[in-house]
Biopython code that builds the backbone (N, CA, C, O; Angstrom):
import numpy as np
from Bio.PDB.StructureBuilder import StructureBuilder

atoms = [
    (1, "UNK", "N", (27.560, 64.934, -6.147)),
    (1, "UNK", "CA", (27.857, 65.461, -7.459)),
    (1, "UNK", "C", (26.602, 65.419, -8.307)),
    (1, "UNK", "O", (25.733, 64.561, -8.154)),
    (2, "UNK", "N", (26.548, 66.423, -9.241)),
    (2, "UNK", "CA", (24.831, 66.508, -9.917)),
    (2, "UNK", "C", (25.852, 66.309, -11.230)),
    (2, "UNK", "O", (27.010, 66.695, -11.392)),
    (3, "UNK", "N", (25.041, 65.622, -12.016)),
    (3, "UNK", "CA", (25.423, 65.557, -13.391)),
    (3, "UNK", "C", (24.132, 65.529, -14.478)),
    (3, "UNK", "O", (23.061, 64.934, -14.356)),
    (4, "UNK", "N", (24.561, 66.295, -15.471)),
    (4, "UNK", "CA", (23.206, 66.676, -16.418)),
    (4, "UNK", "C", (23.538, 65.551, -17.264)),
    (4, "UNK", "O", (24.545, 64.843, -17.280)),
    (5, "UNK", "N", (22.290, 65.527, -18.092)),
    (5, "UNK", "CA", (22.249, 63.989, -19.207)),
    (5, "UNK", "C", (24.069, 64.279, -19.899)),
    (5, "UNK", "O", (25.005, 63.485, -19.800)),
    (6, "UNK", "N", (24.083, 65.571, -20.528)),
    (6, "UNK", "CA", (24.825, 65.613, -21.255)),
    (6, "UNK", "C", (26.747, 65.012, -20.394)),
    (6, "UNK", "O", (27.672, 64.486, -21.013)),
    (7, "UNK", "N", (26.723, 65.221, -19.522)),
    (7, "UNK", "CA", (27.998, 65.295, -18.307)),
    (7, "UNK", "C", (27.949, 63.232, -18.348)),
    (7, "UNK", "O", (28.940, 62.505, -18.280)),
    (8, "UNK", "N", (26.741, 62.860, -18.453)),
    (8, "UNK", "CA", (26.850, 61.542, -18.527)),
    (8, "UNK", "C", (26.872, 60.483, -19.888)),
    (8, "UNK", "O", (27.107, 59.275, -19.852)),
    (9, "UNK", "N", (26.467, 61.537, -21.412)),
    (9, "UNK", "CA", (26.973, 61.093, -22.339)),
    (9, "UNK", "C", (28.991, 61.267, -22.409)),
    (9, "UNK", "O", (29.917, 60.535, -22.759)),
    (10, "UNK", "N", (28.902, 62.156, -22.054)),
    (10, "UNK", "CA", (30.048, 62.532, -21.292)),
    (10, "UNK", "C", (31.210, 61.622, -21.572)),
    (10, "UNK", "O", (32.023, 61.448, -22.480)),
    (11, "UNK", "N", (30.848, 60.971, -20.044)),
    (11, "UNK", "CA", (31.529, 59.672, -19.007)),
    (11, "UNK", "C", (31.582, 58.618, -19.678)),
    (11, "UNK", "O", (32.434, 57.813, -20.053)),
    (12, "UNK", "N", (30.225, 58.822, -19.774)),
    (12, "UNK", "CA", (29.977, 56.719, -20.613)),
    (12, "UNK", "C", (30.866, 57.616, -22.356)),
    (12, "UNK", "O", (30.050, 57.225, -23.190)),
    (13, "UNK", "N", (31.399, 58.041, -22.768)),
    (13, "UNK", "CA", (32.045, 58.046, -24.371)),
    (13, "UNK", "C", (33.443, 57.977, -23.729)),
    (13, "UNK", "O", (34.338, 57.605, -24.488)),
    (14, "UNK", "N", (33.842, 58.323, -22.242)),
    (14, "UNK", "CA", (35.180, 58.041, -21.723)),
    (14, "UNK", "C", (35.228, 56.533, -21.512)),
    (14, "UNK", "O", (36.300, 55.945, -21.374)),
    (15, "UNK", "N", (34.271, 56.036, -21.493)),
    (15, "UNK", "CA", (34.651, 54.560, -20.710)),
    (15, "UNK", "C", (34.166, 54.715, -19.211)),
    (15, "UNK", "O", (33.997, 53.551, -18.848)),
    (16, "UNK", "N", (33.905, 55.413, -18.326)),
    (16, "UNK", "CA", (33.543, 55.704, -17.163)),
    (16, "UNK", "C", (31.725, 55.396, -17.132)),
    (16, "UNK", "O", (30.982, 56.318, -17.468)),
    (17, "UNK", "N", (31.107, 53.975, -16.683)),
    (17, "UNK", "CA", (29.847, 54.002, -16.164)),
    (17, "UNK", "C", (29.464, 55.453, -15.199)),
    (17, "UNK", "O", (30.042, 55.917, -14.216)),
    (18, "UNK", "N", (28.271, 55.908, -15.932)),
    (18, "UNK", "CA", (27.018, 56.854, -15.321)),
    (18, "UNK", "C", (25.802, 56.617, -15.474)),
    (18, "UNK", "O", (25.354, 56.019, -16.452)),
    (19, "UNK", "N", (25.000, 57.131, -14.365)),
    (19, "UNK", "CA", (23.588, 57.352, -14.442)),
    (19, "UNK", "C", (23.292, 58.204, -13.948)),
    (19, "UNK", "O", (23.639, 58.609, -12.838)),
    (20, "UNK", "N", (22.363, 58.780, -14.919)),
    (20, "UNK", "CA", (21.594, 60.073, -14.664)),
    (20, "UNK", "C", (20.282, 59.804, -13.813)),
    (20, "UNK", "O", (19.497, 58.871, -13.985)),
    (21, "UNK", "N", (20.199, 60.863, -12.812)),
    (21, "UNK", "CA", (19.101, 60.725, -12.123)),
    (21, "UNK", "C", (18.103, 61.941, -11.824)),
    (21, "UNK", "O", (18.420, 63.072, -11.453)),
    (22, "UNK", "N", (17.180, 61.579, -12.004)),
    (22, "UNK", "CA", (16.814, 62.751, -11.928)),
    (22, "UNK", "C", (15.093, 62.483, -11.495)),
    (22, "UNK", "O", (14.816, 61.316, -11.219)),
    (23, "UNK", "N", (14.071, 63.407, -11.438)),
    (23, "UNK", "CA", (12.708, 63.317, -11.054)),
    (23, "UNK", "C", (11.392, 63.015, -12.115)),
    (23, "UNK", "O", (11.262, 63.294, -13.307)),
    (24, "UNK", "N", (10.818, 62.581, -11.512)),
    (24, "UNK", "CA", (9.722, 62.034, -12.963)),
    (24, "UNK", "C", (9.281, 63.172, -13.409)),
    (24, "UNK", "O", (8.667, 62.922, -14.446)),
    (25, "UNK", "N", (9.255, 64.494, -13.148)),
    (25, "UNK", "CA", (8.739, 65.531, -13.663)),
    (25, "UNK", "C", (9.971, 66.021, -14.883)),
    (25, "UNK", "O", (9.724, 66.954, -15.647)),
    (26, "UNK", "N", (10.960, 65.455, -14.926)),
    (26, "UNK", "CA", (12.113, 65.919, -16.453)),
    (26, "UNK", "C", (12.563, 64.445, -16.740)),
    (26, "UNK", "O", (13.682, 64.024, -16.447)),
    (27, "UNK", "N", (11.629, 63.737, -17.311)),
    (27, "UNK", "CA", (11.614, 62.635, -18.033)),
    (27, "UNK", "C", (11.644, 62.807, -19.532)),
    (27, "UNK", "O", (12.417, 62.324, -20.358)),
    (28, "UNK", "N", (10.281, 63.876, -19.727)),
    (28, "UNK", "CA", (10.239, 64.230, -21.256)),
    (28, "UNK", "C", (11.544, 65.467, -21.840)),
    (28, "UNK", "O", (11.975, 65.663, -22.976)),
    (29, "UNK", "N", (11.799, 65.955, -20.867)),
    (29, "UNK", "CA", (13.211, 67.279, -20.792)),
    (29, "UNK", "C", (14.203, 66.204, -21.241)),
    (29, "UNK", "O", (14.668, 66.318, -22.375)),
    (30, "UNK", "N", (14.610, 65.080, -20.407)),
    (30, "UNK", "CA", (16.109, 64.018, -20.366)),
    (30, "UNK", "C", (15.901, 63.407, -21.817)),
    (30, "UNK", "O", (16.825, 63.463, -22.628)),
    (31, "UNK", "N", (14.771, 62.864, -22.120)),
    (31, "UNK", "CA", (14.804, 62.009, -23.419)),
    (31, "UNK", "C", (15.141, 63.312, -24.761)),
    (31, "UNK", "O", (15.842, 63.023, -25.731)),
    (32, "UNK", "N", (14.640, 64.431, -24.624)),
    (32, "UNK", "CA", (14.716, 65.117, -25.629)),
    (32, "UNK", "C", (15.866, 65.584, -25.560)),
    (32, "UNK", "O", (16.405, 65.767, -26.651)),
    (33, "UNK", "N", (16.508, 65.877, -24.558)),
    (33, "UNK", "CA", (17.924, 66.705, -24.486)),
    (33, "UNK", "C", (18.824, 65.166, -25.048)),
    (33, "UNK", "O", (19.868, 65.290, -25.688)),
    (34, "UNK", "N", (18.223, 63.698, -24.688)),
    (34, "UNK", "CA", (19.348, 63.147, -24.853)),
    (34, "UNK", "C", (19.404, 62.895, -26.402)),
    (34, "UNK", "O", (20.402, 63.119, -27.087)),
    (35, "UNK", "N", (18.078, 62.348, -26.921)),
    (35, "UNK", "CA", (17.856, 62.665, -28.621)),
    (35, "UNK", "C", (18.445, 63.965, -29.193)),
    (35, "UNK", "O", (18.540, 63.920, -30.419)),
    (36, "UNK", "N", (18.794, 64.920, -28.726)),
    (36, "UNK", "CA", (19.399, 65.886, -29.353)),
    (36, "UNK", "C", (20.602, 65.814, -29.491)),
    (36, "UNK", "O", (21.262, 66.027, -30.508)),
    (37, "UNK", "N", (20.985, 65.470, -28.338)),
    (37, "UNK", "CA", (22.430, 64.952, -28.676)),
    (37, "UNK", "C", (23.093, 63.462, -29.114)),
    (37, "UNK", "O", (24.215, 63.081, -28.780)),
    (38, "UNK", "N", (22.247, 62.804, -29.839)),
    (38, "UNK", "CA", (22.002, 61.680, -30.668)),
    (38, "UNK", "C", (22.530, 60.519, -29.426)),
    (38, "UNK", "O", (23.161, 59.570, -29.892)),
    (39, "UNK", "N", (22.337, 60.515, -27.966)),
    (39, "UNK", "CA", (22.254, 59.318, -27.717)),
    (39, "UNK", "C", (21.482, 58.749, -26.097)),
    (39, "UNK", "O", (21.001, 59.592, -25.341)),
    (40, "UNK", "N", (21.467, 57.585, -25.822)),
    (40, "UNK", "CA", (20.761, 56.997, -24.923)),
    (40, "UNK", "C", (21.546, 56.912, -23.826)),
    (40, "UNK", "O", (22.249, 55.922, -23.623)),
    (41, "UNK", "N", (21.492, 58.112, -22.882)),
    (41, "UNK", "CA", (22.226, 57.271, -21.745)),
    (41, "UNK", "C", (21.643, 56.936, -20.931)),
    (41, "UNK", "O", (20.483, 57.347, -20.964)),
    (42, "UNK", "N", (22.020, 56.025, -19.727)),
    (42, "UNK", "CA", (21.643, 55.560, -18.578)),
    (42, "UNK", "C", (21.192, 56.237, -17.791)),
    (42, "UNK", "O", (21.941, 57.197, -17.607)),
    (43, "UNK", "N", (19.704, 56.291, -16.755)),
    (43, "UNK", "CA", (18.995, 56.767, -16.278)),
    (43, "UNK", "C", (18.271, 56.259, -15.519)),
    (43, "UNK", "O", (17.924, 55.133, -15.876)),
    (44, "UNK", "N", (17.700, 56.740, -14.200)),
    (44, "UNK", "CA", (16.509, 56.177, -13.188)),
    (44, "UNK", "C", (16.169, 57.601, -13.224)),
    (44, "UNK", "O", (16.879, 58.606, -13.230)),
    (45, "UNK", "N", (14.624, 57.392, -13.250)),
    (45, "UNK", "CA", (14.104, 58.534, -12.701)),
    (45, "UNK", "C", (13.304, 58.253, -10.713)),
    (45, "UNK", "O", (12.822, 57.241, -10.205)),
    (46, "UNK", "N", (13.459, 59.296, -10.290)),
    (46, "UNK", "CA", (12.673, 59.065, -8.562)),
    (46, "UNK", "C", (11.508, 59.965, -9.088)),
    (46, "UNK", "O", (11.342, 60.549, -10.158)),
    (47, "UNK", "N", (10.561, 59.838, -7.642)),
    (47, "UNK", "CA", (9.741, 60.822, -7.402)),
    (47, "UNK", "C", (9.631, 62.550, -7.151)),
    (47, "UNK", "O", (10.280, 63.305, -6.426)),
    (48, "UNK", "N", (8.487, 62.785, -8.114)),
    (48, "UNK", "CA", (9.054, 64.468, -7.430)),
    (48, "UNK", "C", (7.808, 64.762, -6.624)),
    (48, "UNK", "O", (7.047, 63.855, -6.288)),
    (49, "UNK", "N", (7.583, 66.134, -6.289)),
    (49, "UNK", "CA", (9.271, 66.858, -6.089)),
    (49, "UNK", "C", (10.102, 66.462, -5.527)),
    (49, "UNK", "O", (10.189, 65.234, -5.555)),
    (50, "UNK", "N", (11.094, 67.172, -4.771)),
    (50, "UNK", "CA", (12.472, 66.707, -3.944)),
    (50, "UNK", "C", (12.520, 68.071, -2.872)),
    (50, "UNK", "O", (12.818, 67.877, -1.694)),
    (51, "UNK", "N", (12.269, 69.175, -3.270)),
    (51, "UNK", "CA", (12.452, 70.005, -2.670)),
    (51, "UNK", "C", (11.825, 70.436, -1.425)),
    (51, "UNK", "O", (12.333, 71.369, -0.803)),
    (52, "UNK", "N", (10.444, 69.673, -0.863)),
    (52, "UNK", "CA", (9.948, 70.040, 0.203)),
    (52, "UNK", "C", (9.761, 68.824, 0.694)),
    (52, "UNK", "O", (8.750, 68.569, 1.349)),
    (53, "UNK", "N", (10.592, 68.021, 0.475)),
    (53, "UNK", "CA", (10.661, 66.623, 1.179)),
    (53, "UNK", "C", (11.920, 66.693, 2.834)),
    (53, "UNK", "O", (12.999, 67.250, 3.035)),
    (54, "UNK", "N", (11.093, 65.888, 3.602)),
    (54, "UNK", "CA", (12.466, 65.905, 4.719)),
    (54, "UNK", "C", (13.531, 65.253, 4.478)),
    (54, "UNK", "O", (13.509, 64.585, 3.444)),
    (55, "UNK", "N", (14.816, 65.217, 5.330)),
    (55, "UNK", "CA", (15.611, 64.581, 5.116)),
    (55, "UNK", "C", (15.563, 63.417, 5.306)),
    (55, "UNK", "O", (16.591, 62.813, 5.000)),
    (56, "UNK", "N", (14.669, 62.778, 5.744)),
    (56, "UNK", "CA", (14.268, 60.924, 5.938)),
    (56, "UNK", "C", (13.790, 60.627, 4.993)),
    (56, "UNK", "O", (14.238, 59.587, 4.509)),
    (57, "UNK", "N", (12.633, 61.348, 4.199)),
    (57, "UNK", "CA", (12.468, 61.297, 3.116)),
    (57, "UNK", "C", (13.383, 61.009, 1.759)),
    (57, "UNK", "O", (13.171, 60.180, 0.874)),
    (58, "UNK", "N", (14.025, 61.573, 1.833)),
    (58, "UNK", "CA", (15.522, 62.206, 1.277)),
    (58, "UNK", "C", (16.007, 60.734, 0.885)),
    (58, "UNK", "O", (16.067, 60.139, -0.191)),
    (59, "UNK", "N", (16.369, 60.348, 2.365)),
    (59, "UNK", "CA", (16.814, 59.100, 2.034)),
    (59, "UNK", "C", (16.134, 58.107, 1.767)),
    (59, "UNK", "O", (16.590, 57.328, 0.929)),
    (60, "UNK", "N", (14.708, 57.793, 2.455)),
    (60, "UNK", "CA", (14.461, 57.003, 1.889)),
    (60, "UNK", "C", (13.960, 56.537, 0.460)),
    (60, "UNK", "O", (13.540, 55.427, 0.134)),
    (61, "UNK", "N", (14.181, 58.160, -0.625)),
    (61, "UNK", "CA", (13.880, 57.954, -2.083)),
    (61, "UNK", "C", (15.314, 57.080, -2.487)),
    (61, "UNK", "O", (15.477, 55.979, -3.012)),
    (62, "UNK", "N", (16.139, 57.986, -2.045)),
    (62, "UNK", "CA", (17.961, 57.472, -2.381)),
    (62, "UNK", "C", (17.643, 56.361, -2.148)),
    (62, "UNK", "O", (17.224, 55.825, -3.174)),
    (63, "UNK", "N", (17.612, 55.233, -0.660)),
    (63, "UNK", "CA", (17.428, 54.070, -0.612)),
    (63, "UNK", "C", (16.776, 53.245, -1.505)),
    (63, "UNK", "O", (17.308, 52.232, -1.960)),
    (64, "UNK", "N", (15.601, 53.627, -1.803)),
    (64, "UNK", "CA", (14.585, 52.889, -3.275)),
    (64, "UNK", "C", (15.186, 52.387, -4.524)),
    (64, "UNK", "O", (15.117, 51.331, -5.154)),
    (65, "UNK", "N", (16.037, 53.947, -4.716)),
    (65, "UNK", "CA", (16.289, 53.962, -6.212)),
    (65, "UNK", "C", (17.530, 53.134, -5.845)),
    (65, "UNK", "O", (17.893, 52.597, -6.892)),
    (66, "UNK", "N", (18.348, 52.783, -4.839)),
    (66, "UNK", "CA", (19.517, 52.752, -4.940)),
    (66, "UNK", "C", (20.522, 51.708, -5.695)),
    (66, "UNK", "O", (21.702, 51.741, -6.042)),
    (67, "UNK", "N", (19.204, 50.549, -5.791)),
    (67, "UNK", "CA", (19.606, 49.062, -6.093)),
    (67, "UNK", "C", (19.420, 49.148, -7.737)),
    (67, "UNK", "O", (20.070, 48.457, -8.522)),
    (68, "UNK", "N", (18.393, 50.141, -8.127)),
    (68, "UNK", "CA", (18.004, 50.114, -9.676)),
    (68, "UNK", "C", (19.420, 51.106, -10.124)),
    (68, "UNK", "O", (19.922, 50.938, -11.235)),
    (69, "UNK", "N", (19.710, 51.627, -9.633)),
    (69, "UNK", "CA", (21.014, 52.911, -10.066)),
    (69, "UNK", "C", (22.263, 51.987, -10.257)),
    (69, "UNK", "O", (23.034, 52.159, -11.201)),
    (70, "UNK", "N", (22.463, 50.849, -9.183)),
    (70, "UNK", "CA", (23.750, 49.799, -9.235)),
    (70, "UNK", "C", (23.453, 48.930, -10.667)),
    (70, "UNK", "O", (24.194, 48.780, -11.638)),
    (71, "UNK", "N", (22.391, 48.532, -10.476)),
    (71, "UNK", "CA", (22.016, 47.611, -11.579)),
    (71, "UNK", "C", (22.194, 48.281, -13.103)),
    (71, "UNK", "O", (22.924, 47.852, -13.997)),
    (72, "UNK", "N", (21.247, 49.550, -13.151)),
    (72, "UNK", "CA", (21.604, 50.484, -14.301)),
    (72, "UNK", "C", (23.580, 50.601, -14.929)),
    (72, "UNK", "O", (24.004, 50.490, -16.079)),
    (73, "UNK", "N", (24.273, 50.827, -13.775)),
    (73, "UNK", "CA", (25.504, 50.784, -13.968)),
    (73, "UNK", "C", (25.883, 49.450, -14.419)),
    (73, "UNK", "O", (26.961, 49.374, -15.008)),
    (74, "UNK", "N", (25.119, 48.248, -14.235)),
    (74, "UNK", "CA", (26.025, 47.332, -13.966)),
    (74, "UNK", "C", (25.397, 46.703, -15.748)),
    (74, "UNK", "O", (25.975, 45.910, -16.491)),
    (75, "UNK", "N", (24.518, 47.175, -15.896)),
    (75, "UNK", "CA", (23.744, 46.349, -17.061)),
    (75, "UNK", "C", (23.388, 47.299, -18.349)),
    (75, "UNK", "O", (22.266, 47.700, -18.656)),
    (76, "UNK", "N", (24.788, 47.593, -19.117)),
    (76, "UNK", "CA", (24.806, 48.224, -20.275)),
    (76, "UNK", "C", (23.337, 48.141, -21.199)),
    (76, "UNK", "O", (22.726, 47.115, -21.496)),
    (77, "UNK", "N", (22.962, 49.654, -21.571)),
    (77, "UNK", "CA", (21.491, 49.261, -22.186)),
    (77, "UNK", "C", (20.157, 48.762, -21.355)),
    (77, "UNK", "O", (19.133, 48.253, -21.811)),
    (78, "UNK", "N", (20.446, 49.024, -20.192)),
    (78, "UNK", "CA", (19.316, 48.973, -19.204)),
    (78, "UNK", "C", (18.370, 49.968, -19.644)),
    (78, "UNK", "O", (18.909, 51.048, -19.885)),
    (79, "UNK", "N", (16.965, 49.929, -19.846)),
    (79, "UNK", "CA", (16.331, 50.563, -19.506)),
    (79, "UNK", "C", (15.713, 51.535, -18.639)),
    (79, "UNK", "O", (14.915, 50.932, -17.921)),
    (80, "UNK", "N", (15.725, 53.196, -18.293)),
    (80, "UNK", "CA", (15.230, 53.838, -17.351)),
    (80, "UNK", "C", (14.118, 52.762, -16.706)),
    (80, "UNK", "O", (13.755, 51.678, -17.163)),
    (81, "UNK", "N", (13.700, 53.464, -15.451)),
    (81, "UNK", "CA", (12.624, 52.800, -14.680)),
    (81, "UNK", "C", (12.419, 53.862, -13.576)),
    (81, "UNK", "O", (13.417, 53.982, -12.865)),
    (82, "UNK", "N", (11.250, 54.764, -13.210)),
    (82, "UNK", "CA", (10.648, 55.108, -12.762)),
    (82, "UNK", "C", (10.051, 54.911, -11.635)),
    (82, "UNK", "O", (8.849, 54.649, -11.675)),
    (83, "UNK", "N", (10.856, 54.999, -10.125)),
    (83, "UNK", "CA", (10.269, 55.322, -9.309)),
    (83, "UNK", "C", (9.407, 55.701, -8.460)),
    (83, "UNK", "O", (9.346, 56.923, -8.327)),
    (84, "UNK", "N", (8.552, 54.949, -7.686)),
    (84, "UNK", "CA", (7.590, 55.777, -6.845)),
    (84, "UNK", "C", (7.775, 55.960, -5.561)),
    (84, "UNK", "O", (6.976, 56.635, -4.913)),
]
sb = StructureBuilder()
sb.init_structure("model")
sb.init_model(0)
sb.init_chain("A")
sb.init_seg("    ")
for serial, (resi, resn, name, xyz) in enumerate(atoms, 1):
    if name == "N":
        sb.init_residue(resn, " ", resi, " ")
    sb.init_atom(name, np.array(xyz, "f"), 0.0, 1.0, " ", f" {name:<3s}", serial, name[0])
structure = sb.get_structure()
């Protein structure tokens, strides 16, 4: 499931933990779209691109991020953190 910043101000105003994920290249895109819509949601950014990466690759970004994405969920007001 892909969810845009906004789909995850969303969730989290239902009561439903999200994090947005997305690539270090729409870091400055996520903060401004989320300031526009007056709030902070939860976020990891990975490495980009994504698109000419293999599928081992694939996973092993998913694997990286995977423990900061649980934690993000788990720790209201977490700070993004950036991936390499």
């Amino acid at each position: 499931m892909s969810c845009s910043v906004h789909d995850v101000i969303d969730f989290e105003a239902r009561g439903v933990p999200a994090v947005f994920v997305a690539t270090t290249e729409f870091v400055d895109a996520a903060v401004a779209q989320a300031r526009a819509l007056g709030a902070d949601p939860a976020r990891v950014f990975v490495p980009h691109p994504v698109q000419d990466r293999t599928d081992d690759e694939i996973r092993a970004m998913a694997d990286a991020a995977t423990d900061e994405i649980i934690r993000t969920l788990a720790s209201p007001g977490a700070k993004p953190v950036a991936h390499r």
